[in-house]
C-alpha atoms as a printed R data frame, in Angstrom:
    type eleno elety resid chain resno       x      y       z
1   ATOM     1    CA   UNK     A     1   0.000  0.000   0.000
2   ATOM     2    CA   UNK     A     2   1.035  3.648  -1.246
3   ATOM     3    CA   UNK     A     3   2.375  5.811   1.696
4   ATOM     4    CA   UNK     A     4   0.431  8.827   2.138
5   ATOM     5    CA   UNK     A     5   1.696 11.755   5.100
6   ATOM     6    CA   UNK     A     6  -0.476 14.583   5.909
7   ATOM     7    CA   UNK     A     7   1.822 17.952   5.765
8   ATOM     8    CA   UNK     A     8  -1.314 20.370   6.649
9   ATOM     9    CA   UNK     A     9  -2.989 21.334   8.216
10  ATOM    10    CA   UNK     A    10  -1.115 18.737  10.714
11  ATOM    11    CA   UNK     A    11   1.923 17.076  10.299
12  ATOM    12    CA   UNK     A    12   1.187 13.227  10.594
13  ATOM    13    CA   UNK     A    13   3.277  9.985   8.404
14  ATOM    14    CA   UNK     A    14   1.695  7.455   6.821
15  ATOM    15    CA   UNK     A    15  -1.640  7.462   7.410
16  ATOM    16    CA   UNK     A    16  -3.701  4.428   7.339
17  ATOM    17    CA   UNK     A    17  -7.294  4.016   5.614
18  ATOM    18    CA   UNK     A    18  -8.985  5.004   8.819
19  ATOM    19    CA   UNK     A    19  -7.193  8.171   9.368
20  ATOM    20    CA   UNK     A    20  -7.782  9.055   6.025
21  ATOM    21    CA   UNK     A    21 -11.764  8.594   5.828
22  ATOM    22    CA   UNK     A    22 -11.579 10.259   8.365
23  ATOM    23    CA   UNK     A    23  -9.847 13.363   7.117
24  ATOM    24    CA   UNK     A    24 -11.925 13.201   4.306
25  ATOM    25    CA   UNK     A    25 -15.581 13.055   5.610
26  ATOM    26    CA   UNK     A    26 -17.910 15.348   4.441
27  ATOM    27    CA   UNK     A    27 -20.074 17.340   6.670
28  ATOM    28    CA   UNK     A    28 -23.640 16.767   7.582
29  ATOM    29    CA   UNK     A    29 -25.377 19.173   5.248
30  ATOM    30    CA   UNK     A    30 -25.254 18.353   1.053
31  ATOM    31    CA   UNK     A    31 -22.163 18.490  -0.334
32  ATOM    32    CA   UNK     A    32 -20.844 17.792  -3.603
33  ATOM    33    CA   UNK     A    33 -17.332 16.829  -4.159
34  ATOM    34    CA   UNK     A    34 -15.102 16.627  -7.597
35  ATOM    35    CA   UNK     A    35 -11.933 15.007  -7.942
36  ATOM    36    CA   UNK     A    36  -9.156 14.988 -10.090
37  ATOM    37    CA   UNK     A    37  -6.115 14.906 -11.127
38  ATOM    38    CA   UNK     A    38  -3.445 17.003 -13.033
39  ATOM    39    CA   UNK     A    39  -0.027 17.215 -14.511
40  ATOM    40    CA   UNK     A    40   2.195 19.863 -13.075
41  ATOM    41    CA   UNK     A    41   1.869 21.470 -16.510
42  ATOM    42    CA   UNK     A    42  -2.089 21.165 -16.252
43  ATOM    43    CA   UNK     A    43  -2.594 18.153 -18.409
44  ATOM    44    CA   UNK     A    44  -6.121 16.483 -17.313
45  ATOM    45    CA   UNK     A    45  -5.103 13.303 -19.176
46  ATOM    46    CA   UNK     A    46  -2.316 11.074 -20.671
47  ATOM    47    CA   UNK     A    47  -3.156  9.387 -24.138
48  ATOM    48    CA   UNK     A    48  -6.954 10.555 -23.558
49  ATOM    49    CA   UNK     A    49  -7.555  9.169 -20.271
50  ATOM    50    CA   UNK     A    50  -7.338 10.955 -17.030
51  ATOM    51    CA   UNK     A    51  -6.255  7.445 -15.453
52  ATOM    52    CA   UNK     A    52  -3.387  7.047 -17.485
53  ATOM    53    CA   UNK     A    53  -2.149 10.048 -14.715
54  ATOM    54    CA   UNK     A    54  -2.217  8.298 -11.570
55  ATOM    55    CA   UNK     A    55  -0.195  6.364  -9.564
56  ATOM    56    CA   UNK     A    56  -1.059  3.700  -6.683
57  ATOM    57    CA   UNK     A    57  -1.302  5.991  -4.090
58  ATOM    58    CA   UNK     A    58  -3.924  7.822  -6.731
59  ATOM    59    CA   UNK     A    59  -5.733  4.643  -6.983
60  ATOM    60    CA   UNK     A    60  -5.905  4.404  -3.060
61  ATOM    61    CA   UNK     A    61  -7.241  8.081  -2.791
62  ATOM    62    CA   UNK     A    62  -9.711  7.409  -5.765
63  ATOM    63    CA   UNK     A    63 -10.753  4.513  -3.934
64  ATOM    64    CA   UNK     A    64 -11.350  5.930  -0.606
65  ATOM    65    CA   UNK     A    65 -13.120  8.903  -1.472
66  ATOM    66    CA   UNK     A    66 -16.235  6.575  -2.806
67  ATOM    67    CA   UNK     A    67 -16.263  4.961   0.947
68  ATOM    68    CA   UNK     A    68 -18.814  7.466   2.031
69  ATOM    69    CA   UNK     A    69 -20.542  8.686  -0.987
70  ATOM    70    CA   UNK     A    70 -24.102  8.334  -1.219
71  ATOM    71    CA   UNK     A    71 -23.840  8.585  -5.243
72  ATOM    72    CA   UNK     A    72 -20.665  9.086  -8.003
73  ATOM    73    CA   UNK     A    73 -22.069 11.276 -10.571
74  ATOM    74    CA   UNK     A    74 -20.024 11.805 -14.025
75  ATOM    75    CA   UNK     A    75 -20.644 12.803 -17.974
76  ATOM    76    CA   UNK     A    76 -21.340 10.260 -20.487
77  ATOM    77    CA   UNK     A    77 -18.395 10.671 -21.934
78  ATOM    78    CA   UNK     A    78 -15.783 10.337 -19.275
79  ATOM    79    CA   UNK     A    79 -18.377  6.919 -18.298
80  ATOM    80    CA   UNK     A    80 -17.057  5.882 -21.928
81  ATOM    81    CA   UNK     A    81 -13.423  6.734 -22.142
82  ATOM    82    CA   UNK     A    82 -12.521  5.831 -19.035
83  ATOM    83    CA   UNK     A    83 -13.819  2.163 -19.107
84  ATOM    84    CA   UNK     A    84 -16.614  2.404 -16.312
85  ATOM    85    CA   UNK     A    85 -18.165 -0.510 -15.124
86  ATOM    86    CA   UNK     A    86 -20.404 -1.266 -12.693
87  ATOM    87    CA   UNK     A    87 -20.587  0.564  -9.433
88  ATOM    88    CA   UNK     A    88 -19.258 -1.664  -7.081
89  ATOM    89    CA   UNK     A    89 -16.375 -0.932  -4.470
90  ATOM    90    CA   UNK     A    90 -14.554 -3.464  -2.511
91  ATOM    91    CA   UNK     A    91 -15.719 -6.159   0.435
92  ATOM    92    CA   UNK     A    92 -13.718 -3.866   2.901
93  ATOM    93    CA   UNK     A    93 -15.496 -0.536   1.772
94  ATOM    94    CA   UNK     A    94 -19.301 -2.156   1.307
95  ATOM    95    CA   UNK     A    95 -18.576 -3.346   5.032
96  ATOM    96    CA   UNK     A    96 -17.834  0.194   6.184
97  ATOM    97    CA   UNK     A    97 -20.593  1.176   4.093
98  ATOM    98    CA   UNK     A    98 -22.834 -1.018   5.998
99  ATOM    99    CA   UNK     A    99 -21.420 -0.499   9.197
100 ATOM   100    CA   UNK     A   100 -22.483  3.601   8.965
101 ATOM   101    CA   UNK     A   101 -26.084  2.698   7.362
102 ATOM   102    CA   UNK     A   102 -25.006  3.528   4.005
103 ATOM   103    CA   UNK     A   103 -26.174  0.695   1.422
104 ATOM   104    CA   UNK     A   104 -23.002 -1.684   0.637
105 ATOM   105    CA   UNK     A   105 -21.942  0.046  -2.946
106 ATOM   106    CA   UNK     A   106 -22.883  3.859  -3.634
107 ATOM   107    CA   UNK     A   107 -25.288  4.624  -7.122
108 ATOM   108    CA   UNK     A   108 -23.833  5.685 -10.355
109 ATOM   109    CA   UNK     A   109 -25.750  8.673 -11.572
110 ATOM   110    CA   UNK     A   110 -24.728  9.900 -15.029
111 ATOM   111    CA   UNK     A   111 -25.121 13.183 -17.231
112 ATOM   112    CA   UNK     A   112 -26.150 13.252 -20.718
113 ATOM   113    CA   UNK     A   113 -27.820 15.288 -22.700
114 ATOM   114    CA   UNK     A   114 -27.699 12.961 -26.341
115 ATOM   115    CA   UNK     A   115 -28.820  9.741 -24.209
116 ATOM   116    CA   UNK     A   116 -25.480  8.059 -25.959
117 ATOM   117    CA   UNK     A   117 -24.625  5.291 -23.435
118 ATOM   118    CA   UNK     A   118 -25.668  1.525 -24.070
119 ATOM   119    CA   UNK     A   119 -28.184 -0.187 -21.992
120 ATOM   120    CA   UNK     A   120 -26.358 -3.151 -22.351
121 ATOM   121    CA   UNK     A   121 -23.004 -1.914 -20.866
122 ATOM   122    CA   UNK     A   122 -22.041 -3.898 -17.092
123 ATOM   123    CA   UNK     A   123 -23.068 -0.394 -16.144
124 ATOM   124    CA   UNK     A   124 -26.499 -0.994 -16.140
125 ATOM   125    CA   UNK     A   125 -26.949 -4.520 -16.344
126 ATOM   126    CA   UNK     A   126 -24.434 -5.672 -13.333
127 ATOM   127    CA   UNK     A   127 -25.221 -2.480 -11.426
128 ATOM   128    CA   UNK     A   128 -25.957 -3.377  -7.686
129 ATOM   129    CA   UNK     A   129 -28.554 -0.390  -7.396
130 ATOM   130    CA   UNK     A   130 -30.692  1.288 -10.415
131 ATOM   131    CA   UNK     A   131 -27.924  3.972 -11.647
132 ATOM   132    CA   UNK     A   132 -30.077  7.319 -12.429
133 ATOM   133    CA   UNK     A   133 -29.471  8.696 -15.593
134 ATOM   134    CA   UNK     A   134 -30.130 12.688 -15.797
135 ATOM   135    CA   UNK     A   135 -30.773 14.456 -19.488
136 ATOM   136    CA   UNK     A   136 -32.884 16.939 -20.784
137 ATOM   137    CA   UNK     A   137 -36.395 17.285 -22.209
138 ATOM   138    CA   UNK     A   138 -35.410 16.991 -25.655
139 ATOM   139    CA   UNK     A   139 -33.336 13.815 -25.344
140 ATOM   140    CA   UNK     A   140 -34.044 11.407 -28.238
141 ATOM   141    CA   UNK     A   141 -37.038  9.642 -27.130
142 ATOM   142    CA   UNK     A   142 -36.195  6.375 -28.525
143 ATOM   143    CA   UNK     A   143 -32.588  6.027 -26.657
144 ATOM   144    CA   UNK     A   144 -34.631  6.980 -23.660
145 ATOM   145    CA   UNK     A   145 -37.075  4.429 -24.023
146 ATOM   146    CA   UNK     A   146 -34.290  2.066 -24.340
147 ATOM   147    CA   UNK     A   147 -32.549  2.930 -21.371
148 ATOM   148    CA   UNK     A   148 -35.325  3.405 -19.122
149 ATOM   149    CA   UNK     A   149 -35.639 -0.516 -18.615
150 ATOM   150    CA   UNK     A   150 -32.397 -0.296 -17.152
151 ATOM   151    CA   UNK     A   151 -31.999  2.671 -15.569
152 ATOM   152    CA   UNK     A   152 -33.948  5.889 -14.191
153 ATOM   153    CA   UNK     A   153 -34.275  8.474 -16.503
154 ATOM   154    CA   UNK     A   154 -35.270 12.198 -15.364
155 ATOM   155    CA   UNK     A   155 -34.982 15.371 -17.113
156 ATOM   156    CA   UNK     A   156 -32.695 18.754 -15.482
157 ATOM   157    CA   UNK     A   157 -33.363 20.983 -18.134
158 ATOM   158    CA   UNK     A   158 -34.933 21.355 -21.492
159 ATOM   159    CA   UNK     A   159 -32.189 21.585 -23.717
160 ATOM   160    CA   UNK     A   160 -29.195 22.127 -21.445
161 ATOM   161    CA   UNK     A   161 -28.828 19.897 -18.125
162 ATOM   162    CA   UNK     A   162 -28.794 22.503 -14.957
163 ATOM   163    CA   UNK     A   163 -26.178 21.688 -12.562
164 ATOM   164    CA   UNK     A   164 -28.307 22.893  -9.254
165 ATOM   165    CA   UNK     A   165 -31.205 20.788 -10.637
166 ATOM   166    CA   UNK     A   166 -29.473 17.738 -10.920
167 ATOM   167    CA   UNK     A   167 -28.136 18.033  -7.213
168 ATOM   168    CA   UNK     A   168 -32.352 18.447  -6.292
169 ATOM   169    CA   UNK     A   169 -32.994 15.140  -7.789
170 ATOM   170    CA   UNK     A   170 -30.451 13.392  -7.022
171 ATOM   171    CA   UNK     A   171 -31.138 14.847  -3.219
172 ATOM   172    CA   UNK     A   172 -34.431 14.360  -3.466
173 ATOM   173    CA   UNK     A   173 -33.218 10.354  -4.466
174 ATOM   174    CA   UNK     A   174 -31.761 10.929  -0.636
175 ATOM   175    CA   UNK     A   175 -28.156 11.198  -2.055
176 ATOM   176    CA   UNK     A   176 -27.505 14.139  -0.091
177 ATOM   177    CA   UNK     A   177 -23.052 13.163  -0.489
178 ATOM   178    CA   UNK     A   178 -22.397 13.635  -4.050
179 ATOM   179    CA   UNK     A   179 -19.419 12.597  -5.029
180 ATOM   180    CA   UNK     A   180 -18.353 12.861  -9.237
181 ATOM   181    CA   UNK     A   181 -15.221 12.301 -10.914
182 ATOM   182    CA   UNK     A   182 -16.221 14.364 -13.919
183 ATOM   183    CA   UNK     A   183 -15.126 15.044 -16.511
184 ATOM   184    CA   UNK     A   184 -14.161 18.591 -17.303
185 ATOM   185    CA   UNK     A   185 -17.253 19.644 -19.059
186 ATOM   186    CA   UNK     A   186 -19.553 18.386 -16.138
187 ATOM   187    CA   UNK     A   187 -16.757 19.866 -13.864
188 ATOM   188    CA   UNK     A   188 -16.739 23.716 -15.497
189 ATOM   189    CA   UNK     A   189 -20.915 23.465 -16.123
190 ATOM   190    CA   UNK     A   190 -21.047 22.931 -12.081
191 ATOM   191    CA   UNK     A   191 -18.794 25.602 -11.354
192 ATOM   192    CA   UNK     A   192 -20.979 27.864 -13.692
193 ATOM   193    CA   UNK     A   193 -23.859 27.203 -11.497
194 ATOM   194    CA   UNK     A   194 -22.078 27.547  -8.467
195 ATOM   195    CA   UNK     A   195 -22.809 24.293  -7.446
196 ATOM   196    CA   UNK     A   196 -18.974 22.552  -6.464
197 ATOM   197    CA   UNK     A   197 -18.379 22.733  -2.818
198 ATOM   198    CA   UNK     A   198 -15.074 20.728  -2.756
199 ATOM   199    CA   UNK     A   199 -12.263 19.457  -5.370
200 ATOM   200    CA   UNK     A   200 -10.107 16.768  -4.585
201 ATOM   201    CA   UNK     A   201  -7.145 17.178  -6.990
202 ATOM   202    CA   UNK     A   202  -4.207 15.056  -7.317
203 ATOM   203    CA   UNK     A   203  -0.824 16.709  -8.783
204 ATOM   204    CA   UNK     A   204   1.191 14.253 -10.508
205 ATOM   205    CA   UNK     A   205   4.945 14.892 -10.676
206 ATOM   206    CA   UNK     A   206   4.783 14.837 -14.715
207 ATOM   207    CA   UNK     A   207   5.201 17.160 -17.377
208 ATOM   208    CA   UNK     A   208   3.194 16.182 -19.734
209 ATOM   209    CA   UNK     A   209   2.582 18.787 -22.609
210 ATOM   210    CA   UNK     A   210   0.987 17.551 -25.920
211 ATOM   211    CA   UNK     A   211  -2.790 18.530 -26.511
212 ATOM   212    CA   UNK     A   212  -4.207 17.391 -23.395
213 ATOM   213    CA   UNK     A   213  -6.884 19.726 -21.709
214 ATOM   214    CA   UNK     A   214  -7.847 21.531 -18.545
215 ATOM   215    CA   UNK     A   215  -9.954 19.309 -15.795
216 ATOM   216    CA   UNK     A   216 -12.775 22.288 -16.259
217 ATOM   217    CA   UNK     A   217 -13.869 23.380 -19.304
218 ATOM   218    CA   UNK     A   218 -17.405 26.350 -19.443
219 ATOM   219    CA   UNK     A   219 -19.136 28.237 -21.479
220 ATOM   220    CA   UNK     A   220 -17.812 31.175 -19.372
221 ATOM   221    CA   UNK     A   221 -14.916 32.317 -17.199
222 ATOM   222    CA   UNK     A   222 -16.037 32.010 -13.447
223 ATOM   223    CA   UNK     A   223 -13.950 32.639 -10.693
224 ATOM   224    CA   UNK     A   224 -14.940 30.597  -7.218
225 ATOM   225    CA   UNK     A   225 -12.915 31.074  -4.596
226 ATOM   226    CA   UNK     A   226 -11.613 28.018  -2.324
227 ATOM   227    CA   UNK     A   227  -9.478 27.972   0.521
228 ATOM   228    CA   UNK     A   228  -7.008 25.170   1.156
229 ATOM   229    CA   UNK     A   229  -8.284 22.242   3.278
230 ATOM   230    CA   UNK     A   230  -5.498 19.723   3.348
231 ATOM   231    CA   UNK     A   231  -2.160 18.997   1.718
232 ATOM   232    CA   UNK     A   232  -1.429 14.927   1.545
233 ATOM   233    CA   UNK     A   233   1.948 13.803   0.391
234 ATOM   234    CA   UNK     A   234   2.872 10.691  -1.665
235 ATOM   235    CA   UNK     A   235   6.439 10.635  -2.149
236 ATOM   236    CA   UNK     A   236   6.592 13.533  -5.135
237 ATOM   237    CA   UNK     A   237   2.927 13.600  -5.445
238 ATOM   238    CA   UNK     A   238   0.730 15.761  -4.024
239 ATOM   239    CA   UNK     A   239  -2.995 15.395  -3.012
240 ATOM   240    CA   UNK     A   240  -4.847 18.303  -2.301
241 ATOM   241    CA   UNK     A   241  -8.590 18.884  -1.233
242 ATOM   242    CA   UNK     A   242 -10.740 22.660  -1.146
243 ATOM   243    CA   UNK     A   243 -13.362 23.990  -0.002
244 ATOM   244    CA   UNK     A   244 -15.575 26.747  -0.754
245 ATOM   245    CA   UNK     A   245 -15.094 29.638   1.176
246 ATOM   246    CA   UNK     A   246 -18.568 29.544   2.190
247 ATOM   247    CA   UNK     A   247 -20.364 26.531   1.478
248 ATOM   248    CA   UNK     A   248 -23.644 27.773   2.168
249 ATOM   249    CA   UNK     A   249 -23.492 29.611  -1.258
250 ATOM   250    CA   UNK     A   250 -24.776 25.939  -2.360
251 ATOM   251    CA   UNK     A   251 -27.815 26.441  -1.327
């Protein structure tokens, strides 16, 4: 197992998977979290996939952060390019799960405007709870019919998905600790809306260059302030999490 040390806000070595749930709790109130990770130069992905990025202590961060999560919310798109299967975590997290009154394995709930995902993917039909599947009013009708038998389908917009009214249904679903792992055009539409109260981002010690872009892309420039929440170390890697200044602004 990757060794992870805390430098801030207290100094503490390799922390173990307790210490860091721990750290990383969210609070009581709904909260949405993003995570993700970057080059040192700002590259979101290597050969295409944001994956290709991480390391093992990554993987152990990625891991943990879907311990408590009530739901992992992403785009279509980053569901296809990154491989996504089924929503299942381990035997050791689905115990902890259990052991808080959270069901074993947290939903998948993706965004998608075109409907473009396949109803026969492990997504949907090895899925260990209904994943929820958010679009617009003007989706194609047939690709919703099609994935309705394997999913639930509900509409955040007419023609453009609003980020504040997907975090209603999915609240009003009673997944209150939203946790998404993009990608960047989810990630900049969210921050448009004002609806990200945390980002878990992972600095790989890379340049990587080439065409690769930004974790947020939007329609607009918007400038949210965060303030630094902790600073995790992984031998040259850093893993960093933020919070909004004032999270009751996502309300």
């Amino acid at each position: 197992m990757s060794r992870i040390d805390e430098l801030w806000p207290h100094a503490a070595d390799d922390l173990d998977d307790e210490a860091l749930l721990t750290r990383l709790a969210p609070p009581p109130h709904p909260w949405l979290r993003m995570n993700f990770i970057t080059s040192l130069d700002g590259a979101a992905t290597r050969s295409g996939r944001s994956g290709g990025l991480g390391d093992d202590a990554d993987r152990r961060m990625f891991d943990l952060l879907r311990y408590g999560a009530d739901v992992v919310l992403l785009g279509a798109g980053t569901a296809r390019v990154e491989g996504y299967g089924a929503m299942r975590v381990s035997e050791t997290a689905a115990a902890w799960r259990v052991a808080r009154g959270l069901t074993p394995h947290p939903a998948l709930a993706l965004v998608t405007r075109r409907l473009d995902l396949d109803p026969s993917s492990p997504m949907f039909t090895e899925a260990p709870l209904r994943p929820i599947v958010v679009t617009v009013a003007s989706a194609p009708a047939q690709r919703r019919a099609a994935l309705a038998d394997v999913a639930t389908v509900v509409d955040a917009g007419d023609d453009e998905v609003d980020p504040r009214r997907v975090r209603r249904i999915l609240e009003d679903h009673g997944m209150t600790r939203i946790h998404s792992e993009g990608g960047p055009h989810l990630f900049g539409s969210f921050l448009d809306a004002g609806a990200v109260d945390e980002l878990c981002l992972t600095l790989a010690p890379t340049l990587e260059s080439g065409e690769s872009g930004r974790i947020a892309y939007g329609a607009r420039t918007v400038a949210q302030r965060m303030r630094l929440a902790s600073v995790l170390r992984a031998g040259d890697e850093l893993l960093l999490r933020y919070s909004r200044t004032d999270p009751a602004d996502a309300d």
